[in-house]
C-alpha positions, 0 to 999 in steps of 0.5 A: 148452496153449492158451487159447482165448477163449469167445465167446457162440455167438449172437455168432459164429453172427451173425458168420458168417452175414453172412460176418465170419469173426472176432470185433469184436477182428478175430481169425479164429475158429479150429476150435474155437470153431467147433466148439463153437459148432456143437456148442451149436445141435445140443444146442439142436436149431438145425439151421439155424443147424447148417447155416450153421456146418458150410457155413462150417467146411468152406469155411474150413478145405478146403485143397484148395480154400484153397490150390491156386486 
């Protein structure tokens, strides 16, 4: 199994929002961490910061768009 480090949410919503896609350790935030991030601010009813997570989600990770420039 996979052992994912949980960051505290605020931290990678700040980090994304001014377009670092990776922790202060410059390892890139995977799926799931994203997701569970999301997940919090929909809970905490943060739909703007919902939205900048689920925009960089679906840039980040489309590999249409990612590989076949």
């Amino acid at each position: 199994m996979i052992s994912l480090k949980i960051l505290n949410k605020e931290e990678i919503f700040e980090r994304v929002s001014i377009g670092l896609p990776y922790d202060k350790n410059l390892k890139p935030y995977s799926k799931v961490q994203l997701e569970l991030a999301l997940n919090h601010f929909i809970e905490g009813e943060e739909y703007e910061k919902c939205k900048i997570i689920d925009d960089f989600i679906k840039n980040r990770f489309n590999h249409e768009d990612n590989y076949y420039k």
